[in-house]
Structure formats: structure tokens, C-alpha cells
PDB file of N, CA, C and O in Angstrom:
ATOM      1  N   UNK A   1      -4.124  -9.853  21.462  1.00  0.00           N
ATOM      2  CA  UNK A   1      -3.955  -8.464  21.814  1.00  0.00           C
ATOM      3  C   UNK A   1      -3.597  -8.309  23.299  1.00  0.00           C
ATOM      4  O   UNK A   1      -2.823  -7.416  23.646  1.00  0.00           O
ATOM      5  N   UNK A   2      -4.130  -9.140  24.161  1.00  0.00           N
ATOM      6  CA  UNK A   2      -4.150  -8.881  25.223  1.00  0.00           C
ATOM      7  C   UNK A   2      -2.151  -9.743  25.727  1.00  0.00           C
ATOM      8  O   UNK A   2      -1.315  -9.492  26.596  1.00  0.00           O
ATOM      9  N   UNK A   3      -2.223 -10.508  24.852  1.00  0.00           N
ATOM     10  CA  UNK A   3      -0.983 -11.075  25.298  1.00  0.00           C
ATOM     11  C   UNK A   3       0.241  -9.909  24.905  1.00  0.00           C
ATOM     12  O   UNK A   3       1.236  -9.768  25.616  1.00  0.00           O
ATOM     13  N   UNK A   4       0.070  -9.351  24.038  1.00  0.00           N
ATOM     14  CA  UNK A   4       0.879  -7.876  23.671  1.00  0.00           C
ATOM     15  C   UNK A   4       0.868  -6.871  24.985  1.00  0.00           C
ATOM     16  O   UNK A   4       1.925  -6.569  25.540  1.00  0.00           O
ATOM     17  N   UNK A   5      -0.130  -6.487  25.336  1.00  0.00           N
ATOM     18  CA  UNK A   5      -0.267  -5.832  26.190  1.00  0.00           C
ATOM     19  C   UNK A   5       0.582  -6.144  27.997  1.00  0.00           C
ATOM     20  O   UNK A   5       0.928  -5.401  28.916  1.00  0.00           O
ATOM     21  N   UNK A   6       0.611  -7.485  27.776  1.00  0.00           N
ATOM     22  CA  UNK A   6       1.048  -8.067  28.866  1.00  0.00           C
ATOM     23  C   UNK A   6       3.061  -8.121  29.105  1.00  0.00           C
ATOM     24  O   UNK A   6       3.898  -7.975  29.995  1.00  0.00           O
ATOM     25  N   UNK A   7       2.966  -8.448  27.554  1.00  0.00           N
ATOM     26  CA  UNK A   7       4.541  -8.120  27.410  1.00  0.00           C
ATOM     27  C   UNK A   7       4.967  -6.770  27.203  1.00  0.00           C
ATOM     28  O   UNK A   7       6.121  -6.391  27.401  1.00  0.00           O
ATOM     29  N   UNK A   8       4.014  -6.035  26.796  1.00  0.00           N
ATOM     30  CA  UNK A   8       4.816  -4.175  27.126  1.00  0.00           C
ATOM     31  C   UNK A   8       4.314  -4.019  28.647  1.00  0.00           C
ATOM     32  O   UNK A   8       4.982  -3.134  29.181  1.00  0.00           O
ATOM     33  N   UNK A   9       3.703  -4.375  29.217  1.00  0.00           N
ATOM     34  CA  UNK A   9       3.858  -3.853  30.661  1.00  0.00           C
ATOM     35  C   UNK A   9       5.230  -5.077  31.548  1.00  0.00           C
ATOM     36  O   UNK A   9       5.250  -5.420  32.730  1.00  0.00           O
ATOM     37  N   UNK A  10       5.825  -5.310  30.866  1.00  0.00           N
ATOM     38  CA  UNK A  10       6.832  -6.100  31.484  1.00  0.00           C
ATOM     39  C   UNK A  10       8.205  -4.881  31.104  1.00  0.00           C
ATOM     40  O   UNK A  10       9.351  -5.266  31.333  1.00  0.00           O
ATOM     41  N   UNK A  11       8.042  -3.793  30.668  1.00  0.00           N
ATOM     42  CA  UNK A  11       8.975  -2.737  30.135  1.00  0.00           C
ATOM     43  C   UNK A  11       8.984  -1.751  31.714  1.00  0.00           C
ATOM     44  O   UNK A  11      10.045  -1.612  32.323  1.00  0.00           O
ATOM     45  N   UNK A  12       7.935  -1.252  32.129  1.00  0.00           N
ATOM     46  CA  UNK A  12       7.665  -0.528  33.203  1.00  0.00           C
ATOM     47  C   UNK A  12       8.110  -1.591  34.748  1.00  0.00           C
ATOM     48  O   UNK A  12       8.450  -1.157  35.849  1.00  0.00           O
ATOM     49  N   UNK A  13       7.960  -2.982  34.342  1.00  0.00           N
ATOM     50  CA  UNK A  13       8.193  -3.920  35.587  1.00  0.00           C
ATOM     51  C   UNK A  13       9.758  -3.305  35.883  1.00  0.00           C
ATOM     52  O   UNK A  13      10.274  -2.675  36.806  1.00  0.00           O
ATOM     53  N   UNK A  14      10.213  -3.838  34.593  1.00  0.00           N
ATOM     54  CA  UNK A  14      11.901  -3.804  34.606  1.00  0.00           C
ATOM     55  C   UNK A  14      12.371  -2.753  34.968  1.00  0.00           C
ATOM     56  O   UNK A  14      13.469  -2.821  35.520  1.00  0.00           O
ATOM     57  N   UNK A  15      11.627  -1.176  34.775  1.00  0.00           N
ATOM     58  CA  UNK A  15      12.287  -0.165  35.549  1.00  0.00           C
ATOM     59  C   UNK A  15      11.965   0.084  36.690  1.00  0.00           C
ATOM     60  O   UNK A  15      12.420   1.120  37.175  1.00  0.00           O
ATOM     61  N   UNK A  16      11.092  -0.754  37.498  1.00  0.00           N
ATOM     62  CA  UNK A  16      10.609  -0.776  38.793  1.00  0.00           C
ATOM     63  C   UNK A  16      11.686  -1.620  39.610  1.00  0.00           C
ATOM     64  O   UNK A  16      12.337  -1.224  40.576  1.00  0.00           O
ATOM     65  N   UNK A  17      11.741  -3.306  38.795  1.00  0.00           N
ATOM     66  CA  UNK A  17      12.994  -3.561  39.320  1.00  0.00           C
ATOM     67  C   UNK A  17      14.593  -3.552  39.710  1.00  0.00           C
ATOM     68  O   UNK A  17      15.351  -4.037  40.550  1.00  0.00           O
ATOM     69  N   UNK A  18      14.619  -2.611  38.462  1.00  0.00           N
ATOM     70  CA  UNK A  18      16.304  -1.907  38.364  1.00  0.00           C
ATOM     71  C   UNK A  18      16.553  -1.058  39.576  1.00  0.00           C
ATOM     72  O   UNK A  18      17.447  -1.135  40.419  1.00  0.00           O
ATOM     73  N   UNK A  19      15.262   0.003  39.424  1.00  0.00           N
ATOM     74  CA  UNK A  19      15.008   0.701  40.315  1.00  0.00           C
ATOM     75  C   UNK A  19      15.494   0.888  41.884  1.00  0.00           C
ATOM     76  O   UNK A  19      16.299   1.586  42.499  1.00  0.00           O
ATOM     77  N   UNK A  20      14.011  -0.704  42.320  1.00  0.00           N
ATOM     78  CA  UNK A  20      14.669  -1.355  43.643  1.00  0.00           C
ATOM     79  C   UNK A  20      15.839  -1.795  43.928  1.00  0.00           C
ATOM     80  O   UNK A  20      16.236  -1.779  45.093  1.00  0.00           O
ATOM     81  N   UNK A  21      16.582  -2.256  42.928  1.00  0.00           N
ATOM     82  CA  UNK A  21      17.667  -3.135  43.035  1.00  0.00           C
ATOM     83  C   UNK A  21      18.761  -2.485  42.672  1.00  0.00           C
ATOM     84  O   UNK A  21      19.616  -3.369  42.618  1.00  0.00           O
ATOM     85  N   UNK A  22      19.217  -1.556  42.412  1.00  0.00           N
ATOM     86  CA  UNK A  22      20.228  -0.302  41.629  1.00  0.00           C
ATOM     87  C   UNK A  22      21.776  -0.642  42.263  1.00  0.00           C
ATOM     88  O   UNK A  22      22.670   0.099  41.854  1.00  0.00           O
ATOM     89  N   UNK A  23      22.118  -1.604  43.137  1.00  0.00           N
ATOM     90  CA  UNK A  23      23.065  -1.756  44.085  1.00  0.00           C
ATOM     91  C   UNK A  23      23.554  -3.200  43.183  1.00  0.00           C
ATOM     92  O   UNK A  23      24.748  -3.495  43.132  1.00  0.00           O
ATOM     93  N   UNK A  24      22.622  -3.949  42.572  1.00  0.00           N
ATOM     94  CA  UNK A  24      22.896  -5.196  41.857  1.00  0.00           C
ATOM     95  C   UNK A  24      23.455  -5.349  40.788  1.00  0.00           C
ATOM     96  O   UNK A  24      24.272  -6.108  40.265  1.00  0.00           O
ATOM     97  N   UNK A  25      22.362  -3.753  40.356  1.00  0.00           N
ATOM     98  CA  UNK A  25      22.634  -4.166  38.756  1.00  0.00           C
ATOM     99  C   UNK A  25      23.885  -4.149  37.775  1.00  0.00           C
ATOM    100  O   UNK A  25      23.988  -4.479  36.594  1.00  0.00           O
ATOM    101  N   UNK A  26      24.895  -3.590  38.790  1.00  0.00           N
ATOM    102  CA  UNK A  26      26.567  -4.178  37.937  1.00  0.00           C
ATOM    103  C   UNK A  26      26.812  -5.149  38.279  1.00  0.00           C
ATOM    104  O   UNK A  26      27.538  -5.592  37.389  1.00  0.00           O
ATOM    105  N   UNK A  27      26.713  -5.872  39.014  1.00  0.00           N
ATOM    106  CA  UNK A  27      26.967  -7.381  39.599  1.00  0.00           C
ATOM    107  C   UNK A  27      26.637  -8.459  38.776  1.00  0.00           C
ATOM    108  O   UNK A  27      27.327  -9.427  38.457  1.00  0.00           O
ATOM    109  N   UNK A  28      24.877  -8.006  38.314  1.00  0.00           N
ATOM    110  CA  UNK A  28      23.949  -9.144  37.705  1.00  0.00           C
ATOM    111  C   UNK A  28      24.163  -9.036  36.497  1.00  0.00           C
ATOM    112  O   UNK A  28      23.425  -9.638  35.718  1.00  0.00           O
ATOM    113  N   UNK A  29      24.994  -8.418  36.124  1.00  0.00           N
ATOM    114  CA  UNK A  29      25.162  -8.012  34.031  1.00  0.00           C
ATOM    115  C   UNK A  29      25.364  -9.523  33.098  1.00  0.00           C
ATOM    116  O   UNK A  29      24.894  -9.817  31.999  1.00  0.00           O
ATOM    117  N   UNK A  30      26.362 -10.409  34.135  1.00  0.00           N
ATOM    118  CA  UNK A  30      26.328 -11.299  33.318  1.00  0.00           C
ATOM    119  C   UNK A  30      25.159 -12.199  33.350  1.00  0.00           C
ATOM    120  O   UNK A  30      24.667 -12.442  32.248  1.00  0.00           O
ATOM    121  N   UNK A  31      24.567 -12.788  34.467  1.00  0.00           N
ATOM    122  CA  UNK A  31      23.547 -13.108  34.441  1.00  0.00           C
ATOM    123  C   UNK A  31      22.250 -12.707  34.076  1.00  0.00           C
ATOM    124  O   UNK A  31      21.308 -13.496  34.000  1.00  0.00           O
ATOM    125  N   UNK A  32      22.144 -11.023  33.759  1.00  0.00           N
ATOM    126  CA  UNK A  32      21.191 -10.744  32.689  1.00  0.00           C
ATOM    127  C   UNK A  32      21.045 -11.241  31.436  1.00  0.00           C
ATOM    128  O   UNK A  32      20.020 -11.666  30.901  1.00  0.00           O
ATOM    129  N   UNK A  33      22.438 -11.133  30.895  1.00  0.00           N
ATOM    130  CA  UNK A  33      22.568 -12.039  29.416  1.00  0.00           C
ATOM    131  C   UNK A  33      22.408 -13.182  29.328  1.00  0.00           C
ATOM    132  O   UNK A  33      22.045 -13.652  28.250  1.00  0.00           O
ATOM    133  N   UNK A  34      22.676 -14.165  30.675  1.00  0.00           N
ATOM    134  CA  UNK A  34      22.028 -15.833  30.739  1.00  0.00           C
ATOM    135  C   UNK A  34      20.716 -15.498  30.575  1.00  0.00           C
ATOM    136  O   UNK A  34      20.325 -16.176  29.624  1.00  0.00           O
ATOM    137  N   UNK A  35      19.511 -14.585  31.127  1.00  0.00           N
ATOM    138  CA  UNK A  35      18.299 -14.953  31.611  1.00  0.00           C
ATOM    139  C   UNK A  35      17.769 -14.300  30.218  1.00  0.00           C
ATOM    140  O   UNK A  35      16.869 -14.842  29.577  1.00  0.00           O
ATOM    141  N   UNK A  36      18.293 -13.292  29.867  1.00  0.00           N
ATOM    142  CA  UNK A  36      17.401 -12.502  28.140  1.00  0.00           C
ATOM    143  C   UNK A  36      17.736 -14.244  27.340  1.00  0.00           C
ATOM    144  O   UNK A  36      16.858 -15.101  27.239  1.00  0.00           O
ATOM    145  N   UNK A  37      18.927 -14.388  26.947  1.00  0.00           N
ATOM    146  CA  UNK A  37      18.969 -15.379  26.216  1.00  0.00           C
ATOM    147  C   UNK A  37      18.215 -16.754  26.627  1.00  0.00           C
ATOM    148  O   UNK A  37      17.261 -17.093  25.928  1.00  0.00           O
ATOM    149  N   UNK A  38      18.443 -17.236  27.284  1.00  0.00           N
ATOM    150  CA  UNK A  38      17.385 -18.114  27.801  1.00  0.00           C
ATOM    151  C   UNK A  38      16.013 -18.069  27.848  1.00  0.00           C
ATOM    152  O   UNK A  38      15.285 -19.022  27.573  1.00  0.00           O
ATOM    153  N   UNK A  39      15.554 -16.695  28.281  1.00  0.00           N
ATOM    154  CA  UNK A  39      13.779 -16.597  28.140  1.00  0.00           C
ATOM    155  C   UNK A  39      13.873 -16.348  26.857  1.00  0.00           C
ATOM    156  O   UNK A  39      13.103 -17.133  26.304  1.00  0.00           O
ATOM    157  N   UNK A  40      14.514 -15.533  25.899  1.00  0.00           N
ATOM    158  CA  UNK A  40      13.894 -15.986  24.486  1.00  0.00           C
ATOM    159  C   UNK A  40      13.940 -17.060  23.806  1.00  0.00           C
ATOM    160  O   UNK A  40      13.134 -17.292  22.905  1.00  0.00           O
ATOM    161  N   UNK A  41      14.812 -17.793  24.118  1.00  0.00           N
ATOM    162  CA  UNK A  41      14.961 -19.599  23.406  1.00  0.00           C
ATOM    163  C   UNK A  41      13.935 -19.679  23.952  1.00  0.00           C
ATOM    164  O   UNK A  41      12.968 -19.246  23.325  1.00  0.00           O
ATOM    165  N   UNK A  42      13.716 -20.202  25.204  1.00  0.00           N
ATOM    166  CA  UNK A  42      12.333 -21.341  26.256  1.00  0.00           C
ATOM    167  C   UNK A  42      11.234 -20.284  25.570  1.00  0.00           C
ATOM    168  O   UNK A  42      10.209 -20.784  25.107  1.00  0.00           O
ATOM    169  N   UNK A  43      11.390 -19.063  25.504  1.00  0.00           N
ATOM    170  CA  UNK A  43       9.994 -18.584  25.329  1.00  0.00           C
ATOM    171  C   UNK A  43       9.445 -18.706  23.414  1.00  0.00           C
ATOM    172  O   UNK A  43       8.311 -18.544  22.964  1.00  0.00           O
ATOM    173  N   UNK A  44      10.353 -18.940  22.880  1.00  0.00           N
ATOM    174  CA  UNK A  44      10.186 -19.219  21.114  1.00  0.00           C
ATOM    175  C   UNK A  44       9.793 -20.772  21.448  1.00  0.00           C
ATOM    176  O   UNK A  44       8.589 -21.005  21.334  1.00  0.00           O
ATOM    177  N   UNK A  45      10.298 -21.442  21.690  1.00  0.00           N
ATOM    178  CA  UNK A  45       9.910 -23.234  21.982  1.00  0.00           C
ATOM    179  C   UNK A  45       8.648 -23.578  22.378  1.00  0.00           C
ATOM    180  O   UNK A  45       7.883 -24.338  21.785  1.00  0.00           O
ATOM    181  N   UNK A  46       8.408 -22.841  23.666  1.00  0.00           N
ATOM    182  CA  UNK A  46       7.277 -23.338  24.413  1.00  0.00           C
ATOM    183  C   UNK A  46       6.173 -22.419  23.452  1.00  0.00           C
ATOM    184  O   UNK A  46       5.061 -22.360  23.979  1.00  0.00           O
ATOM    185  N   UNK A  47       6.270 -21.792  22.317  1.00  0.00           N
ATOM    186  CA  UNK A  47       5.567 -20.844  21.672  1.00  0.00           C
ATOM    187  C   UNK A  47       5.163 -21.974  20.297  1.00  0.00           C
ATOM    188  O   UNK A  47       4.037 -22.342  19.961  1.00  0.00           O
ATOM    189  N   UNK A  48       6.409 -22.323  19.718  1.00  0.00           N
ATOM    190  CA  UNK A  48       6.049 -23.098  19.012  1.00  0.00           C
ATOM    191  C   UNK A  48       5.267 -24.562  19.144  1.00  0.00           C
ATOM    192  O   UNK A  48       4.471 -24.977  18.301  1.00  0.00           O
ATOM    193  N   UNK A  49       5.741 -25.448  20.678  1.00  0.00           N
ATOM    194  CA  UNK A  49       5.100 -26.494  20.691  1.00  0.00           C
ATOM    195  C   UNK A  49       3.797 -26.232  21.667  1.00  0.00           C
ATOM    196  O   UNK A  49       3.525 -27.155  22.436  1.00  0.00           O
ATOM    197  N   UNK A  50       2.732 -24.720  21.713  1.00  0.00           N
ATOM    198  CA  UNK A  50       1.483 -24.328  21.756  1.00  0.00           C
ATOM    199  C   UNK A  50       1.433 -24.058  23.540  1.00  0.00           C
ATOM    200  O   UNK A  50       0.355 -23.892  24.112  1.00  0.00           O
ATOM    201  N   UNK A  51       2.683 -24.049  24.234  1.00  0.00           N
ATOM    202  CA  UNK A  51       2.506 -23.679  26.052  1.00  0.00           C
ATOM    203  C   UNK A  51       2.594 -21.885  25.754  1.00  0.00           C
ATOM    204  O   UNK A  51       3.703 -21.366  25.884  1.00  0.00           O
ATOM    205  N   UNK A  52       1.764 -21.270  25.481  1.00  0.00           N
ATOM    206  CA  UNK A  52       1.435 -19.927  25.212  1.00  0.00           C
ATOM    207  C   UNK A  52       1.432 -19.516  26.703  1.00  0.00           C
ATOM    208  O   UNK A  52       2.090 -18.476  26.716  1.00  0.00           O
ATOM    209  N   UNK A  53       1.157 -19.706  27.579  1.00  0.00           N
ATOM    210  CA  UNK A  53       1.234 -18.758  28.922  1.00  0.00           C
ATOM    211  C   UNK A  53       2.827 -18.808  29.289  1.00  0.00           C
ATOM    212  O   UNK A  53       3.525 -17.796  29.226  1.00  0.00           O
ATOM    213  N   UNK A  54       3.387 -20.230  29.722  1.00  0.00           N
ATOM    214  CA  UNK A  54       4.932 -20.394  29.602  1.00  0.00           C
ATOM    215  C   UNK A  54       5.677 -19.709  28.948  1.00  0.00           C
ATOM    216  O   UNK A  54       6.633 -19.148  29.483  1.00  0.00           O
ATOM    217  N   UNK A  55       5.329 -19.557  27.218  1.00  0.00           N
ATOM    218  CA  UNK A  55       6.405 -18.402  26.633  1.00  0.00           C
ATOM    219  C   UNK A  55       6.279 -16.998  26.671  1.00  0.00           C
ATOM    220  O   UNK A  55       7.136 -16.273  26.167  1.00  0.00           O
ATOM    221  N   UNK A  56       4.692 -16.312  27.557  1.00  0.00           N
ATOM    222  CA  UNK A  56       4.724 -15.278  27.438  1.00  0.00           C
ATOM    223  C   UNK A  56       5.473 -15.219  29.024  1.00  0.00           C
ATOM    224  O   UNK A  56       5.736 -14.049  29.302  1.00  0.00           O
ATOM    225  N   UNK A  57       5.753 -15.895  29.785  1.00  0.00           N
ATOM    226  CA  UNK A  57       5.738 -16.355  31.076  1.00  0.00           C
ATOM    227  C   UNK A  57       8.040 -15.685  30.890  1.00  0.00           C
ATOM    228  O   UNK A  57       8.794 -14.868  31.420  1.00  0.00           O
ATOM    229  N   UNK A  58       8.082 -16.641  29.928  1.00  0.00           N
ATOM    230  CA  UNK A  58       9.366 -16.387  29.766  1.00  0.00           C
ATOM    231  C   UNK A  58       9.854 -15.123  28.910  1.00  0.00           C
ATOM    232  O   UNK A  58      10.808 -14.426  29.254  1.00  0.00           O
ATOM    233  N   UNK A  59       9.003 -14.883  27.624  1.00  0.00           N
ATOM    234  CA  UNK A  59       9.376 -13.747  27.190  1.00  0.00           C
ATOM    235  C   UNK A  59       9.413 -12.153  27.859  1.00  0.00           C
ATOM    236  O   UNK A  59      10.115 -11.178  27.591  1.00  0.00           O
ATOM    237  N   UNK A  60       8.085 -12.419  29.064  1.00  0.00           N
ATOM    238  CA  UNK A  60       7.975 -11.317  30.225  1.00  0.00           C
ATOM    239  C   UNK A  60       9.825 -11.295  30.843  1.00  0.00           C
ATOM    240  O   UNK A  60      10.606 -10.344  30.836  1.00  0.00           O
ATOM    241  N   UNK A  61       9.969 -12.228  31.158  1.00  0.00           N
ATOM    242  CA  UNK A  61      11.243 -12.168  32.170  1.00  0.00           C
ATOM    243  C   UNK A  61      12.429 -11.771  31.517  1.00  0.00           C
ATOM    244  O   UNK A  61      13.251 -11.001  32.012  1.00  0.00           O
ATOM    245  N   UNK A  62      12.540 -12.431  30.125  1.00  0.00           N
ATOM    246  CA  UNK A  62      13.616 -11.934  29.477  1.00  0.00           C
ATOM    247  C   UNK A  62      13.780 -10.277  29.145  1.00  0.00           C
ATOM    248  O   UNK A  62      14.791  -9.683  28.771  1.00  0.00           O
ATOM    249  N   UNK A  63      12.387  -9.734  29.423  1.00  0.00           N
ATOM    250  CA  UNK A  63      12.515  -7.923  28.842  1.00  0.00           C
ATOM    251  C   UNK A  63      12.421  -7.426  29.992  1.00  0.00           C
ATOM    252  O   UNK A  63      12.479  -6.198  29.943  1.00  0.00           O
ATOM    253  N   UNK A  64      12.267  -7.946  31.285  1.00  0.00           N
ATOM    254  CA  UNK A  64      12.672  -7.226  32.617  1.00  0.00           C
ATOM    255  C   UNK A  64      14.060  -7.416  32.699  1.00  0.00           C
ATOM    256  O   UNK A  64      14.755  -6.589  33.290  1.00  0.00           O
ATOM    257  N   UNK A  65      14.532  -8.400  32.180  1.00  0.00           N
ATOM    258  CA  UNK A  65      16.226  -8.724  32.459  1.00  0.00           C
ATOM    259  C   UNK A  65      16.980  -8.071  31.206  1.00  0.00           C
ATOM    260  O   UNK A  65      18.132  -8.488  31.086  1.00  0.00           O
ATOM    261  N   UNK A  66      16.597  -7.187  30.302  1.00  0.00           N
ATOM    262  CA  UNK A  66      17.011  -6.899  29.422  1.00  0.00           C
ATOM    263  C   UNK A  66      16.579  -5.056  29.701  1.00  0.00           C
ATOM    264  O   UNK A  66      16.943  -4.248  28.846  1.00  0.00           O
ATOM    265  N   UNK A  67      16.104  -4.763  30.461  1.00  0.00           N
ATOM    266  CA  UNK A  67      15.372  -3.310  30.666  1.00  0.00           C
ATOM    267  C   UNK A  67      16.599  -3.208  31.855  1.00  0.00           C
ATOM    268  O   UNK A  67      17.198  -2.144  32.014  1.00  0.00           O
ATOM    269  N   UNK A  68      16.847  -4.167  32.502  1.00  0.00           N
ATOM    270  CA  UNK A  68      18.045  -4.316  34.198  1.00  0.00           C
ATOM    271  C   UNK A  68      19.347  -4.098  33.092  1.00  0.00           C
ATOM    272  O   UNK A  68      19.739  -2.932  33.126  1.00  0.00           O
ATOM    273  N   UNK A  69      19.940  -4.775  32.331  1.00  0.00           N
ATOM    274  CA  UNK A  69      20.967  -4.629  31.299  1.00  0.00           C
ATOM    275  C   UNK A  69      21.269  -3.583  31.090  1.00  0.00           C
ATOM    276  O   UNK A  69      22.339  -3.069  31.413  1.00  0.00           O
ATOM    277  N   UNK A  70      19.963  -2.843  30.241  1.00  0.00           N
ATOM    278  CA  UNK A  70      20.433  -1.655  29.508  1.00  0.00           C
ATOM    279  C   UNK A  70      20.275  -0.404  30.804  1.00  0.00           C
ATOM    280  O   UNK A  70      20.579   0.752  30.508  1.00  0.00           O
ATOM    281  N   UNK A  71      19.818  -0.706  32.134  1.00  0.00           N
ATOM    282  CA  UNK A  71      19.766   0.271  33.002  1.00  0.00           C
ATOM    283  C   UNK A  71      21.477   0.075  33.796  1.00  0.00           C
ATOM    284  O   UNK A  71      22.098   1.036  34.250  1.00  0.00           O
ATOM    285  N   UNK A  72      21.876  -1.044  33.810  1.00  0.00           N
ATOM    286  CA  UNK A  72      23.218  -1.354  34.287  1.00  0.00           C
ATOM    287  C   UNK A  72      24.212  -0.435  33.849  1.00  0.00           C
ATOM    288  O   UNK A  72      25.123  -0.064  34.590  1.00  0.00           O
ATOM    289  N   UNK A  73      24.049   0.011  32.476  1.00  0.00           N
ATOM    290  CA  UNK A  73      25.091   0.478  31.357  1.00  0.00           C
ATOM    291  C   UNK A  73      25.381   2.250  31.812  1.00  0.00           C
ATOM    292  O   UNK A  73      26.315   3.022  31.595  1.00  0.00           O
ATOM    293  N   UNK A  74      23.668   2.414  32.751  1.00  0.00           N
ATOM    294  CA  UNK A  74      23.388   3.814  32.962  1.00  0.00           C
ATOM    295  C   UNK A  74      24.424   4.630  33.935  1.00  0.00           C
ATOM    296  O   UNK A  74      24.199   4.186  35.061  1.00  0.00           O
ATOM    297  N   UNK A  75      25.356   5.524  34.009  1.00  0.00           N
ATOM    298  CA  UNK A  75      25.864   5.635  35.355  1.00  0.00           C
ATOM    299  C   UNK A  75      25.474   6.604  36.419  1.00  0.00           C
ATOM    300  O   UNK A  75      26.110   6.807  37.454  1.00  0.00           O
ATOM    301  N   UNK A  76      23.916   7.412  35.914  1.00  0.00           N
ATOM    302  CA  UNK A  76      23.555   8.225  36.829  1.00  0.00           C
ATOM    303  C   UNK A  76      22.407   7.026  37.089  1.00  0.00           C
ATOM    304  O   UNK A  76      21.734   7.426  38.038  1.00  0.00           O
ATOM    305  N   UNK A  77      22.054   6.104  36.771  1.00  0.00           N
ATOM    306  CA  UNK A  77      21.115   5.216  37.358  1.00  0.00           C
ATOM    307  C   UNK A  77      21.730   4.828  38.402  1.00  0.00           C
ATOM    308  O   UNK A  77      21.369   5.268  39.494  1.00  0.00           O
ATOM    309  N   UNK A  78      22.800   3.916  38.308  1.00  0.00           N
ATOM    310  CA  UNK A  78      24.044   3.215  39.571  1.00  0.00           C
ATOM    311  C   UNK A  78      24.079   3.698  40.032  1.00  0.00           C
ATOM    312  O   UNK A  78      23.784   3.306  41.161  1.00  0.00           O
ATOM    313  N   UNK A  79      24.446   5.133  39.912  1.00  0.00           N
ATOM    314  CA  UNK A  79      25.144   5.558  41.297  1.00  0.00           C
ATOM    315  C   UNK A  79      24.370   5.917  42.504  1.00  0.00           C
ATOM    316  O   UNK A  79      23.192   6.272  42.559  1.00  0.00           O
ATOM    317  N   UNK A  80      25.504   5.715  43.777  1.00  0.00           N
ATOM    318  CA  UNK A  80      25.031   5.336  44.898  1.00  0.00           C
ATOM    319  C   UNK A  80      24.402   6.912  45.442  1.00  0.00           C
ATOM    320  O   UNK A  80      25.053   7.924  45.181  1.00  0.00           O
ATOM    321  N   UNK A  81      23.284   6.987  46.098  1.00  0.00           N
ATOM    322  CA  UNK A  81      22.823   7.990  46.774  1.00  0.00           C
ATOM    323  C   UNK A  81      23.351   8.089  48.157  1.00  0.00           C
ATOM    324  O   UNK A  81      23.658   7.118  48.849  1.00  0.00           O
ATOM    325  N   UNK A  82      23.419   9.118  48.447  1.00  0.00           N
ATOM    326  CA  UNK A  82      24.267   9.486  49.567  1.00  0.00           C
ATOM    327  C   UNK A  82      23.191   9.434  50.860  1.00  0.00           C
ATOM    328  O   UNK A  82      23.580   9.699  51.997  1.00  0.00           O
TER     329      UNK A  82
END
């Protein structure tokens, strides 16, 4: 339960980091899709062969980099403040 809890507060991280970073996040689009895809492989693996902190470790990162994605797409998020 508590490991649930840990991966929905990785939803609020990701709009904290988009947030800060709002100047990146068209830049980093492709490398969002390296890091979602990647933390969910490493994080299903290290899940199956029992490194449970590692895959929640990775599944955290992949839904901050996937919360940055779908905020990228936003265009009143991007845009630049005057």
C-alpha cells in the first residue's frame, strides 16, 4: 500500500518539475520517451527478479518523465512569461 502511495505522489513531483523547468520541456520530449520507456522496462525487471525499491525507484522516474511529456504537448504551460 504504501509503495502505491509512493508512486502517485510521483504525479504531483512531475508537475512541480515541468513547472520549474517549463523552458526545457520542448527540448527534452525526446528524451522523455527514452526515460518513460526505460524506467518501465528496468522498473518491470528489477520487479520481477525481487529489487522492489529499484523498480519503484524507476517506475517513480518514468511518471515524472511522462507527467514532463504530456505537460510539453501543453501550449499555455510553455509559454514564455513575459
Amino acid at each position: 500500500m504504501i509503495e502505491l502511495l509512493l508512486l502517485i505522489l510521483a504525479i504531483p513531483a512531475g508537475f512541480l518539475i515541468a513547472y520549474l523547468a517549463r523552458d526545457e520541456l520542448i527540448a527534452g520530449r525526446k528524451w522523455f520517451r527514452i526515460i518513460i520507456i526505460l524506467g518501465l522496462i528496468a522498473g518491470t525487471w528489477f520487479y520481477i527478479t525481487g529489487e522492489r525499491v529499484v523498480s519503484l525507484s524507476s517506475w517513480f522516474m518514468g511518471i515524472i518523465a511522462l507527467v514532463s511529456l504530456i505537460k510539453s504537448n501543453d501550449k499555455r504551460w510553455t509559454k514564455k512569461k513575459v
